[in-house]
BALOBA-1460 file (C-alpha; in Angstrom, 3 decimals):
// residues 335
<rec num="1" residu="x" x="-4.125" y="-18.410" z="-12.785"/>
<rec num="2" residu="x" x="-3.432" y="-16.274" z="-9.660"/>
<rec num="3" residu="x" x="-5.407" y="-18.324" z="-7.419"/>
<rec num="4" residu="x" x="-3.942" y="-21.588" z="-8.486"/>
<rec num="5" residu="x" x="-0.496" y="-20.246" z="-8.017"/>
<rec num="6" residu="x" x="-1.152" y="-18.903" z="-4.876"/>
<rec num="7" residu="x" x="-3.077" y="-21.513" z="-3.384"/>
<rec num="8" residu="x" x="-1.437" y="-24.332" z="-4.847"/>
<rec num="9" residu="x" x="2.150" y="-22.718" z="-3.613"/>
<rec num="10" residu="x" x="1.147" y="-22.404" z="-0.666"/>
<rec num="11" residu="x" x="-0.700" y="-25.675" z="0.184"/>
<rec num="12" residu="x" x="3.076" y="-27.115" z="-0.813"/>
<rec num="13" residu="x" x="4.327" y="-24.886" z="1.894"/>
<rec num="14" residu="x" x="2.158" y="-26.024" z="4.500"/>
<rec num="15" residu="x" x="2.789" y="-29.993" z="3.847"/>
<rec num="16" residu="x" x="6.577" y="-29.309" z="3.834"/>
<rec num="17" residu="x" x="5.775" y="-28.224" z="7.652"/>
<rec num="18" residu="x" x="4.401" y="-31.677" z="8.453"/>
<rec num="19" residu="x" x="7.585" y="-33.450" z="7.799"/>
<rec num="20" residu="x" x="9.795" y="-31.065" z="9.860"/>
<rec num="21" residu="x" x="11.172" y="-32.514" z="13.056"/>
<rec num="22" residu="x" x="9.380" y="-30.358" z="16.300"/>
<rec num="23" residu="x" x="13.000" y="-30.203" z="17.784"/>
<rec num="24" residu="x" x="15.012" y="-27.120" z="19.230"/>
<rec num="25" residu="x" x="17.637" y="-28.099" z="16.783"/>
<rec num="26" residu="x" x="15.404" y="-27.702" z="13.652"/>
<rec num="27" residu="x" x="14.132" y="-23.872" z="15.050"/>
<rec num="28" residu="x" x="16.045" y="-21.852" z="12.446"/>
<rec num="29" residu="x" x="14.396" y="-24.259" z="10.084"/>
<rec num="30" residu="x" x="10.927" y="-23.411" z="11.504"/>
<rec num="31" residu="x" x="11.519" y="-19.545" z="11.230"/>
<rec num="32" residu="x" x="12.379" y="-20.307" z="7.441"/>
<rec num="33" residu="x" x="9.380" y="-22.617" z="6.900"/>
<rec num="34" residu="x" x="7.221" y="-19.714" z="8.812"/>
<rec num="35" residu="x" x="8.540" y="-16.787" z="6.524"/>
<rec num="36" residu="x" x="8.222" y="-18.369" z="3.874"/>
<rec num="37" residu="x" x="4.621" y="-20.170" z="3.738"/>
<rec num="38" residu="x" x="3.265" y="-17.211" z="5.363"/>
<rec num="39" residu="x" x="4.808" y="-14.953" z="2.071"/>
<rec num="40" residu="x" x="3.559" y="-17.228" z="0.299"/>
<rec num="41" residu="x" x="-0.402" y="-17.510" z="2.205"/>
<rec num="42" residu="x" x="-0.898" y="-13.917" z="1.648"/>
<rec num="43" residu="x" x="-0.942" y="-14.018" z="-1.658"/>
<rec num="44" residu="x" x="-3.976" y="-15.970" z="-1.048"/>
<rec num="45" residu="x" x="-5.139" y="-13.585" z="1.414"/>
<rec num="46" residu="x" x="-5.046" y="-10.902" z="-1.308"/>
<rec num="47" residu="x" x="-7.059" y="-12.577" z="-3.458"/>
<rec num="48" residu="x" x="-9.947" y="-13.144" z="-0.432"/>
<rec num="49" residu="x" x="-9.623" y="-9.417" z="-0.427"/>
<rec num="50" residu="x" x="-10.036" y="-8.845" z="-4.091"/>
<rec num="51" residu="x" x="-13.338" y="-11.391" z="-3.923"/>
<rec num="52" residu="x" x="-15.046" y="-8.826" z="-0.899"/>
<rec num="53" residu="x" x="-14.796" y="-5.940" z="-3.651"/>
<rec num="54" residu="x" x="-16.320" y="-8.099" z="-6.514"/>
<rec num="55" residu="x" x="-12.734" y="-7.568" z="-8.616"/>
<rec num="56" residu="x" x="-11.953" y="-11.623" z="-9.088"/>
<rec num="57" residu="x" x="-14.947" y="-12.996" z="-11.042"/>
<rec num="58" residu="x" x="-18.156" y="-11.549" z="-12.600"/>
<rec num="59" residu="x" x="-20.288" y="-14.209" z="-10.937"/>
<rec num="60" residu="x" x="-20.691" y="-12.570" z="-7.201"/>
<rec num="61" residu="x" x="-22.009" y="-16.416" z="-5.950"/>
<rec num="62" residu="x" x="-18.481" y="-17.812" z="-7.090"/>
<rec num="63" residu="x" x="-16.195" y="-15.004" z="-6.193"/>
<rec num="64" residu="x" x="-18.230" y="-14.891" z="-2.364"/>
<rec num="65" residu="x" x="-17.476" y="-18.429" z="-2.359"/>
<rec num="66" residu="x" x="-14.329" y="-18.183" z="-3.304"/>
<rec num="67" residu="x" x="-13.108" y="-15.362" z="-0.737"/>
<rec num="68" residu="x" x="-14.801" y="-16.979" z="2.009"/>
<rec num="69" residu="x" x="-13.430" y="-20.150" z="1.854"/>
<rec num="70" residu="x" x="-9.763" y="-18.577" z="1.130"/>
<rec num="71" residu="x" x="-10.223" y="-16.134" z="4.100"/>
<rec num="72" residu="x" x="-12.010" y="-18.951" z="6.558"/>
<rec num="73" residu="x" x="-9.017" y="-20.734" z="6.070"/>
<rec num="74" residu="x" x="-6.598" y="-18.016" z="7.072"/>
<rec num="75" residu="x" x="-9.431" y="-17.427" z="10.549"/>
<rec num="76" residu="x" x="-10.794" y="-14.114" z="9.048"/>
<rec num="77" residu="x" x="-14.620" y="-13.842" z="9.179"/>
<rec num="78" residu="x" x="-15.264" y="-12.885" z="5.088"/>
<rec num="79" residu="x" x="-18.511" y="-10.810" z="4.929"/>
<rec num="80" residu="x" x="-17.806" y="-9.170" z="8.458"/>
<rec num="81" residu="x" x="-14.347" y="-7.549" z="6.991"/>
<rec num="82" residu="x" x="-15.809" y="-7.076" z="3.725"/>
<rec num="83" residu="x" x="-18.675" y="-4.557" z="5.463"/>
<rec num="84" residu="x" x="-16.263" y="-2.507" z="7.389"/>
<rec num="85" residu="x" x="-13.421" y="-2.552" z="4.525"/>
<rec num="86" residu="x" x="-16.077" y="-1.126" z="2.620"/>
<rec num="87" residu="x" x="-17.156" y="1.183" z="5.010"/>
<rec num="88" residu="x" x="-12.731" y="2.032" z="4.923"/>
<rec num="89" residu="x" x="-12.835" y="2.406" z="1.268"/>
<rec num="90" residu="x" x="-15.718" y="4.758" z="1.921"/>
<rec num="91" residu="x" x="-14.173" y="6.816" z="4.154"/>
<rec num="92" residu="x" x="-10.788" y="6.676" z="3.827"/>
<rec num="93" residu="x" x="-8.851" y="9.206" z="6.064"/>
<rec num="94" residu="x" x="-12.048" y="10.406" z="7.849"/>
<rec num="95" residu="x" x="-10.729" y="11.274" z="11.521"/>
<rec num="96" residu="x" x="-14.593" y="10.462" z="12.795"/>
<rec num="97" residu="x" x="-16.366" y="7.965" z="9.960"/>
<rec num="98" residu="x" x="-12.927" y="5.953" z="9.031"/>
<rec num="99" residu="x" x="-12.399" y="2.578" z="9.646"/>
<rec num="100" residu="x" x="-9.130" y="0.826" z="10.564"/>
<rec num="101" residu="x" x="-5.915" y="3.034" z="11.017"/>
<rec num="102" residu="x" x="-7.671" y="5.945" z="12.449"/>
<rec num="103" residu="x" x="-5.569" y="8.035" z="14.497"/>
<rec num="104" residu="x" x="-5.734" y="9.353" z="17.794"/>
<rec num="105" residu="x" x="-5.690" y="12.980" z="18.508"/>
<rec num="106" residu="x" x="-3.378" y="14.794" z="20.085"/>
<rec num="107" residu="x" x="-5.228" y="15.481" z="23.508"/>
<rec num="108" residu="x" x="-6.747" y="12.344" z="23.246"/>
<rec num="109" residu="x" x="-5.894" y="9.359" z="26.558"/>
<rec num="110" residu="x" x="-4.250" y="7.168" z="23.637"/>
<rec num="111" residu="x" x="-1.546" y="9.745" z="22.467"/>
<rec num="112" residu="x" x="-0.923" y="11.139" z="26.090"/>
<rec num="113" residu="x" x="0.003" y="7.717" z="27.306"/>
<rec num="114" residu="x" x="2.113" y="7.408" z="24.042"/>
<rec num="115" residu="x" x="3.934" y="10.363" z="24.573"/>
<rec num="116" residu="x" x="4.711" y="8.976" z="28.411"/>
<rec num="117" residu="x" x="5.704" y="5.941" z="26.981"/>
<rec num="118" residu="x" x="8.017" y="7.336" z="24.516"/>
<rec num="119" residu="x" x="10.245" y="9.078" z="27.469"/>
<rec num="120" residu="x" x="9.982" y="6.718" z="29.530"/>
<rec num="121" residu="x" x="11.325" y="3.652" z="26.525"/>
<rec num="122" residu="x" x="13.402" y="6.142" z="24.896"/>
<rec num="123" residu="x" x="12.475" y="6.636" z="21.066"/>
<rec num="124" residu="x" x="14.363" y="3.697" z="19.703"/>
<rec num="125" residu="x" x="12.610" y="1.060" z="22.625"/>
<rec num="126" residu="x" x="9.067" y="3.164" z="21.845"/>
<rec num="127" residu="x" x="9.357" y="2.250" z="17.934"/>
<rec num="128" residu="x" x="10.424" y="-1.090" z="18.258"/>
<rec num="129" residu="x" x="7.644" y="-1.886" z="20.918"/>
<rec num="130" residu="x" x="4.799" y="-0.324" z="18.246"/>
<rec num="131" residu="x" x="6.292" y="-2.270" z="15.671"/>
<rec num="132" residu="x" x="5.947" y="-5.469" z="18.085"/>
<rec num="133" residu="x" x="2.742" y="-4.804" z="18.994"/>
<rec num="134" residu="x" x="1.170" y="-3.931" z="15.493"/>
<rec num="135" residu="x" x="2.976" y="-7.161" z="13.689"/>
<rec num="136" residu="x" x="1.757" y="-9.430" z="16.452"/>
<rec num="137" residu="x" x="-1.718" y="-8.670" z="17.957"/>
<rec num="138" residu="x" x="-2.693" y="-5.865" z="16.084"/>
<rec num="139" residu="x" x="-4.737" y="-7.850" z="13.407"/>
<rec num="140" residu="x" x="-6.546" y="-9.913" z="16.025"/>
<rec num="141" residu="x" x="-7.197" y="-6.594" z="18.585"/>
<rec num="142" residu="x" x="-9.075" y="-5.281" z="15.465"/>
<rec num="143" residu="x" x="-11.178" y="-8.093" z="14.594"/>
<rec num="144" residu="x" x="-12.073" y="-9.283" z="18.214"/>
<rec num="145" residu="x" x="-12.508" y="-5.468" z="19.285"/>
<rec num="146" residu="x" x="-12.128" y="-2.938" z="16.524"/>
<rec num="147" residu="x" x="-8.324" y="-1.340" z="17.897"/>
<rec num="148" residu="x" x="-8.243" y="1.444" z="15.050"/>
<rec num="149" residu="x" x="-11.371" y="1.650" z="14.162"/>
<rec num="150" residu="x" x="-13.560" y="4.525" z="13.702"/>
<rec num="151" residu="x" x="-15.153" y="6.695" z="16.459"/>
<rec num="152" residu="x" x="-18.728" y="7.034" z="14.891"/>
<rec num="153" residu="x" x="-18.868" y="2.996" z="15.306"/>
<rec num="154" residu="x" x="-17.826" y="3.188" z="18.721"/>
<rec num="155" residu="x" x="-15.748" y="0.652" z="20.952"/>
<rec num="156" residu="x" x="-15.676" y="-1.743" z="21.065"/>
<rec num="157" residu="x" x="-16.769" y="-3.566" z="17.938"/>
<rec num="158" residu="x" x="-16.040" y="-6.953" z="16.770"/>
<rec num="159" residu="x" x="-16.282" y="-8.723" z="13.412"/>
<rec num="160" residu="x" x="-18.306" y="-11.791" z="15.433"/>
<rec num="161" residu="x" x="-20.695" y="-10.635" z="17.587"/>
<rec num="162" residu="x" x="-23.000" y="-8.187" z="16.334"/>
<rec num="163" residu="x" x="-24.550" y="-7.279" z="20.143"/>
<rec num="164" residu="x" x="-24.008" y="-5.624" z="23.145"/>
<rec num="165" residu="x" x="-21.127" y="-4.773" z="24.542"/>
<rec num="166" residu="x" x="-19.806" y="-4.373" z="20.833"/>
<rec num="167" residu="x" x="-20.936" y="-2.188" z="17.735"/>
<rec num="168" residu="x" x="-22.403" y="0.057" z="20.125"/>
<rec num="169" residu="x" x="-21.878" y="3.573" z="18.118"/>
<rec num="170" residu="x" x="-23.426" y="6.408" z="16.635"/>
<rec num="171" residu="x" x="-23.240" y="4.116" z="13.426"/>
<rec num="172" residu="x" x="-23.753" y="0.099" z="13.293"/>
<rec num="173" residu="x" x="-20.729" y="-1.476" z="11.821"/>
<rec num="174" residu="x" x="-22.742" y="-3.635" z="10.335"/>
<rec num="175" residu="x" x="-26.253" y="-2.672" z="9.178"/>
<rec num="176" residu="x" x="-29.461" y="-4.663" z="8.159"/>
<rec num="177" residu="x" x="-28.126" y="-8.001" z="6.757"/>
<rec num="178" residu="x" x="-24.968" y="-7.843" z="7.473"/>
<rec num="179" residu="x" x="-25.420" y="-8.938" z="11.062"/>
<rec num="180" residu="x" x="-26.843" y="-12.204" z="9.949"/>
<rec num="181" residu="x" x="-23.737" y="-12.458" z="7.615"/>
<rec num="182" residu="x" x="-21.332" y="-11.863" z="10.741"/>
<rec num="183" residu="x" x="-23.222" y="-14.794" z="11.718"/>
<rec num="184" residu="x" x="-22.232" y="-16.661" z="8.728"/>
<rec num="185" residu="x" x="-18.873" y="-15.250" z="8.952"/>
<rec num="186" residu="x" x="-18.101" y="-16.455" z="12.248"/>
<rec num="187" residu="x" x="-19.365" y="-20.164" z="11.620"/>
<rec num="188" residu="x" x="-16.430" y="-20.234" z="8.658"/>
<rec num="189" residu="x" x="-13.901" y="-19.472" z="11.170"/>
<rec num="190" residu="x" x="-15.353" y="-21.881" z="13.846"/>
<rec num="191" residu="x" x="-15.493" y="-24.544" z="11.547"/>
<rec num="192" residu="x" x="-11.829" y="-23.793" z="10.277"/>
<rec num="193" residu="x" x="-10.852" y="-23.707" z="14.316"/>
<rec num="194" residu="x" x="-12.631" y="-27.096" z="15.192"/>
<rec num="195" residu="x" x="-10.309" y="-28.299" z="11.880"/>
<rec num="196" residu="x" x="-7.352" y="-27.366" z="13.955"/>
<rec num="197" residu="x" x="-8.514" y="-28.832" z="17.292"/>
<rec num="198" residu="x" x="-9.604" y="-32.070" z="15.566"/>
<rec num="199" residu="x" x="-5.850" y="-31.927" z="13.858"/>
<rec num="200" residu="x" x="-4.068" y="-30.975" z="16.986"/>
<rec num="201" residu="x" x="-6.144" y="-34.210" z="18.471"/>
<rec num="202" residu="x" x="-4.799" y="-36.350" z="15.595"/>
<rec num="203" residu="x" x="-0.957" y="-35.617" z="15.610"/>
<rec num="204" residu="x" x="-0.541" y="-32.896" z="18.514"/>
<rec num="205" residu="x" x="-0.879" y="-29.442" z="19.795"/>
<rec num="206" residu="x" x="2.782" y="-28.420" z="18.755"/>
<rec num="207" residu="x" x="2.651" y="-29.725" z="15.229"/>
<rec num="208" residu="x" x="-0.335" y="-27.480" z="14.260"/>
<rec num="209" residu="x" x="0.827" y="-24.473" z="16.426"/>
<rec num="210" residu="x" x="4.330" y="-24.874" z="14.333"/>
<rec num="211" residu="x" x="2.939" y="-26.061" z="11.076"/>
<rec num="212" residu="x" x="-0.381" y="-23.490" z="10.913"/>
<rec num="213" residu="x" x="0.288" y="-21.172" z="13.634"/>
<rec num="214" residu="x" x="3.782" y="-19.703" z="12.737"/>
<rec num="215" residu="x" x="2.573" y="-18.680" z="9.007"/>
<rec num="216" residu="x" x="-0.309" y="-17.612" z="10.437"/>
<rec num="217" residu="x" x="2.010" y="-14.673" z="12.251"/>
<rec num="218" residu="x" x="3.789" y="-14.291" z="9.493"/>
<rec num="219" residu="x" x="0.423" y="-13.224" z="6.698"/>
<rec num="220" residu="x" x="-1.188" y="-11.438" z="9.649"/>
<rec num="221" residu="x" x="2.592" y="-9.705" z="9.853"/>
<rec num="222" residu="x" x="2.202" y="-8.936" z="6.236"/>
<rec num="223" residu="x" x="-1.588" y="-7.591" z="6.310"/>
<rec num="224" residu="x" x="-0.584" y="-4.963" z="9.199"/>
<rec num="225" residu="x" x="2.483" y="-3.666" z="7.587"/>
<rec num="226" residu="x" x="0.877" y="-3.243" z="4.288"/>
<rec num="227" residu="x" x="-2.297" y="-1.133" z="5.496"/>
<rec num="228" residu="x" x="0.013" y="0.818" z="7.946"/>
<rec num="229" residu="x" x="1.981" y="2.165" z="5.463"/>
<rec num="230" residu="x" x="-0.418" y="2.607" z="2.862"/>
<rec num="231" residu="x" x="-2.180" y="5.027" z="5.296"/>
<rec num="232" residu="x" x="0.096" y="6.587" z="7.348"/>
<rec num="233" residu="x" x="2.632" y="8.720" z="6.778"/>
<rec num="234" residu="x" x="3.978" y="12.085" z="8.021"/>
<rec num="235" residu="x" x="2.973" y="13.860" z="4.785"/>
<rec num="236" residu="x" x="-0.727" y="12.087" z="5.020"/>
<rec num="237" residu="x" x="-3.429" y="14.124" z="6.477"/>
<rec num="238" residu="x" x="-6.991" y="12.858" z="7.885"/>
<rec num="239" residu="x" x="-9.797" y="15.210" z="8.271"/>
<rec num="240" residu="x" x="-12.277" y="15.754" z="10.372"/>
<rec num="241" residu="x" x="-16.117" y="16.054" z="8.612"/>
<rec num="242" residu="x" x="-16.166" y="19.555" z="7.738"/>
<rec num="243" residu="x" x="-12.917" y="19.609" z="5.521"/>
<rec num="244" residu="x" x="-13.586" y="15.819" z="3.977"/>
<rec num="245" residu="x" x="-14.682" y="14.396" z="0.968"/>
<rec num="246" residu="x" x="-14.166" y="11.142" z="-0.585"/>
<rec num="247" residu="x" x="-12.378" y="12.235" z="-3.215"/>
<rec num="248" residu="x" x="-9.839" y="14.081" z="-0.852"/>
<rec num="249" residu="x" x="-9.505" y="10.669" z="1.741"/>
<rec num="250" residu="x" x="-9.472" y="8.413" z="-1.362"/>
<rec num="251" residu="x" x="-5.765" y="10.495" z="-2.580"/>
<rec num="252" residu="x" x="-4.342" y="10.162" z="0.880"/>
<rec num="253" residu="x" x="-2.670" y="6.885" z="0.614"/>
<rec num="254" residu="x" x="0.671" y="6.019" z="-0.399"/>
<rec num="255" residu="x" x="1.855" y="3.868" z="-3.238"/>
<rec num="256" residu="x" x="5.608" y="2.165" z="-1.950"/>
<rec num="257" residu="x" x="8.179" y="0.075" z="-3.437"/>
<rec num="258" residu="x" x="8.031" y="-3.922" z="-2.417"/>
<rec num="259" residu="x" x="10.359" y="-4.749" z="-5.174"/>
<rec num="260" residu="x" x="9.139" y="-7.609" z="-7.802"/>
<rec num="261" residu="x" x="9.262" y="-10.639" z="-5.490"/>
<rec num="262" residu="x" x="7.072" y="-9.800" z="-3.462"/>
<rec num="263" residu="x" x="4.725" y="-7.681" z="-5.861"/>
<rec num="264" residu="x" x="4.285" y="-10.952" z="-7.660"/>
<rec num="265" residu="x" x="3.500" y="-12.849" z="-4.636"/>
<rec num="266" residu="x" x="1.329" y="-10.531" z="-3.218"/>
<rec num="267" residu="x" x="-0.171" y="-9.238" z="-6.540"/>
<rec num="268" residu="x" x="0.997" y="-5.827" z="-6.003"/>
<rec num="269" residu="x" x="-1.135" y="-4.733" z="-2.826"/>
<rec num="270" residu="x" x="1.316" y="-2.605" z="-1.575"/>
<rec num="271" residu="x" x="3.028" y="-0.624" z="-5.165"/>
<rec num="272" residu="x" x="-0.998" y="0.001" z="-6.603"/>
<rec num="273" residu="x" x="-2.732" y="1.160" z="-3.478"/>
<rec num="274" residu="x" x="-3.652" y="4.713" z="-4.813"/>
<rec num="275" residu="x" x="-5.380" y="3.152" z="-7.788"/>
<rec num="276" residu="x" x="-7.224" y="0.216" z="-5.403"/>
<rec num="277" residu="x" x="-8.716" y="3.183" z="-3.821"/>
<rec num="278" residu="x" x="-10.143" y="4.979" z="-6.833"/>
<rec num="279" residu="x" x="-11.413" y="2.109" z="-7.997"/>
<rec num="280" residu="x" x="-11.365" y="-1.109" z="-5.690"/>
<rec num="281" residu="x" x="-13.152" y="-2.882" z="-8.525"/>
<rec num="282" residu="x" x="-10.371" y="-2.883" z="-10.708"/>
<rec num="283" residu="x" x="-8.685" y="-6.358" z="-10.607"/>
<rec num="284" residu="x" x="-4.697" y="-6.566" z="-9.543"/>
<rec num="285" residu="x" x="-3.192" y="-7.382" z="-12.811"/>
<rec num="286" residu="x" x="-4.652" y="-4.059" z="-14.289"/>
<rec num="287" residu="x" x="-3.643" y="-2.657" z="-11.194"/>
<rec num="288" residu="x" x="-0.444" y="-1.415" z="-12.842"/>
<rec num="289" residu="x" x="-1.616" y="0.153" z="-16.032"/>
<rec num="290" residu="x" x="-4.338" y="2.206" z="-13.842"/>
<rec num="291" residu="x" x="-1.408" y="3.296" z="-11.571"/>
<rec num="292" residu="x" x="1.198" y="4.316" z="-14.696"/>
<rec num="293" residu="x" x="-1.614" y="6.740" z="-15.979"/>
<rec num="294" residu="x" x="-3.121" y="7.761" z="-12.542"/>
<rec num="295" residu="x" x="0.102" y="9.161" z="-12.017"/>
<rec num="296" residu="x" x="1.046" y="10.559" z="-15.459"/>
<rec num="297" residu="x" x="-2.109" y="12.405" z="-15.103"/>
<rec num="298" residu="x" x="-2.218" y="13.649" z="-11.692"/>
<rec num="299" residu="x" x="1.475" y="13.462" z="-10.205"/>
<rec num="300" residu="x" x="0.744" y="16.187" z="-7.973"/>
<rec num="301" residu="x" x="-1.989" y="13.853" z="-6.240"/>
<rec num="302" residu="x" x="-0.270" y="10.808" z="-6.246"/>
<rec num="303" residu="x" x="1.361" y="9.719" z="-2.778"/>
<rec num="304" residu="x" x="4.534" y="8.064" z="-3.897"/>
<rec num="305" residu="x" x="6.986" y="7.286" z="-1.011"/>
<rec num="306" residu="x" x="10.262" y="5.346" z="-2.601"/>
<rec num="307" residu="x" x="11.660" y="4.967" z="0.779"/>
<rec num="308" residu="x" x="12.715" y="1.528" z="1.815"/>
<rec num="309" residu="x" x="9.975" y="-0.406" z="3.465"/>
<rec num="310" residu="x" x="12.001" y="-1.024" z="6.188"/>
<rec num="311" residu="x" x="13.213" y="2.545" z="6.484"/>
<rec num="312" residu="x" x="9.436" y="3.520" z="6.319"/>
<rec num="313" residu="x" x="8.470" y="1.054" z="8.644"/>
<rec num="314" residu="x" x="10.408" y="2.676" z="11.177"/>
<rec num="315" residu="x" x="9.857" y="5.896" z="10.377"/>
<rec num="316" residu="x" x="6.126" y="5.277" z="10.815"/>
<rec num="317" residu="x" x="6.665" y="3.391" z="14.328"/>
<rec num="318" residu="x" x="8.735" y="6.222" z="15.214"/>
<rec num="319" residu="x" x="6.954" y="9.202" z="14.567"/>
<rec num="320" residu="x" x="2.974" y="8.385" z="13.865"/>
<rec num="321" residu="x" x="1.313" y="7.821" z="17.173"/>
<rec num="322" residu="x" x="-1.477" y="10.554" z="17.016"/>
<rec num="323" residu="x" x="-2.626" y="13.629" z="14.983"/>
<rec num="324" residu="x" x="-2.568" y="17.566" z="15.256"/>
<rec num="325" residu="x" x="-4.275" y="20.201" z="13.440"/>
<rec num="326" residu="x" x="-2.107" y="21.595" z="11.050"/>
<rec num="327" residu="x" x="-3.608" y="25.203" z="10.294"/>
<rec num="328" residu="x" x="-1.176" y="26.194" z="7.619"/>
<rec num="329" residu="x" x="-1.866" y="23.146" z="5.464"/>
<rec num="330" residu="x" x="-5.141" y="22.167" z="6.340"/>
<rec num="331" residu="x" x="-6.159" y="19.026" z="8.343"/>
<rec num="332" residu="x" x="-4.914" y="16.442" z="10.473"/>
<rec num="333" residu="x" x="-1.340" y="15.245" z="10.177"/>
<rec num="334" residu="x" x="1.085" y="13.277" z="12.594"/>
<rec num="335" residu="x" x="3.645" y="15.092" z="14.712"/>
């Protein structure tokens, strides 16, 4: 039932696109059309996810199929992000072993130039510039060349090539079979771009840019500011091997409020996030009874942050840029 709301929603979306005039006039129209397909499309993103941690169907051949068709689609390579979200889910808010949102340390190039770019912006400029950068390009830096991910897998990696110069760390990314299934990945999203060129050939290179590519900024808009404020906050800690365990980095995310709209839409990826990481098996619609008692039972675990999201958003673009031992409190937190 989820699927076929979210897919068939947002195939609607998409064909209302086609019929828009590509004028300068009709631009506040496109920004509507683009906001709202792309709300729309990552529900079915969501769903892709849910397939890569065998939570939509008992058969793993139909839910594979299933997610990588839905992710192809959207230009995400399916069984290469499913590896190293598993290898995220595994080591969740590991400063060394962590994948995606990892933080910088304090003494580290990354967070001196931050700091130097922060006077020299101003605070305000610096925030709006990280949120820029992270809505925009920060979903494709990480797939083409692993921006965020962990040290132990080195940099660069990337979710296509599994060869030299990428996935060169103390750890492979992507172990064993999974390099054949990058392979595999990256034909689905080859095949989906030779779709778009053939398309772009048949009407023109505007139509698809406006019709596919201006959702497309929108979900990957979406994706970003969901896992950057699941996992980072001011009150989060990482730690570094000797004070983590799974158990520990699993606790560390945060659980915000979206509101109903868009927890419908987007099955709840952002309100159930503390429960996804207990248990990433458990499927979204019982996302919310794990979450009621998770935090009846445990509410001094539970990372609850009812700010705003666009207060947090801010917040987190503001003051997150790197990590500092905190000696008092034990591990890593942002200051």
């Amino acid at each position: 039932m989820s699927l076929a709301f979210s897919l068939l929603t947002s195939l609607a979306a998409y064909a209302v696109g086609c019929f828009i005039p590509l004028q300068w006039s009709y631009a506040p129209l496109w920004v509507v059309y683009a906001v709202f397909t792309g709300t729309l499309a990552m529900g079915c993103w969501v769903l892709a996810h849910e397939c890569g941690h065998n939570a939509f169907h008992p058969n793993r051949v139909v839910e594979n199929c299933v997610g990588f068709v839905l992710h192809s689609l959207l230009l995400v390579p399916y069984f290469s992000w499913q590896r190293s979200h598993a290898v995220h889910h595994a080591n969740c808010n590991h400063l060394e072993a962590g994948e995606t949102h990892v933080p910088s340390l304090r003494n580290s190039p990354w967070a001196i130039f931050s700091v130097k770019l922060k006077r020299f912006l101003g605070p305000s400029a610096y925030a709006m510039v990280s949120i820029a950068v992270h809505m925009l390009i920060g979903w494709p830096l990480y797939l083409l060349v692993g921006v965020t991910g962990g040290p132990d897998h080195g940099f660069p990696t990337s979710h296509f090539i599994d060869a030299p110069p990428f996935n060169n760390g103390e750890r492979k990314l992507f172990p064993g079979k999974w390099s054949d299934l990058v392979r595999v990945s990256s034909v689905g999203v080859a095949v989906m771009l030779l779709i778009l060129a053939v398309l772009m050939i048949k009407t023109s290179v505007i139509r698809v840019l406006c019709v596919y590519g201006l959702p497309y900024l929108i979900i990957n808009a979406w994706l970003v500011c969901y896992t950057w404020l699941q996992h980072t906050d001011r009150a989060v800690p990482h730690f570094s091997a000797d004070e983590w365990d799974w158990a520990k980095g699993a606790l560390q995310t945060v659980d915000r409020p979206y509101g109903p709209i868009l927890n419908f839409l987007h099955h709840g990826i952002g309100s159930t996030h503390v429960a996804h990481h207990l248990n990433p098996r458990i499927p979204h619609y019982n996302a919310w009874s794990a979450s009621e008692i998770i935090r009846a039972q445990f509410p001094e675990h539970i990372h609850h942050d009812p700010t705003p999201i666009h207060r947090a958003i801010w917040r987190v673009a503001l003051h997150c840029s790197f990590v500092a031992k905190n000696r008092a409190n034990g591990g890593y937190y942002y200051s």
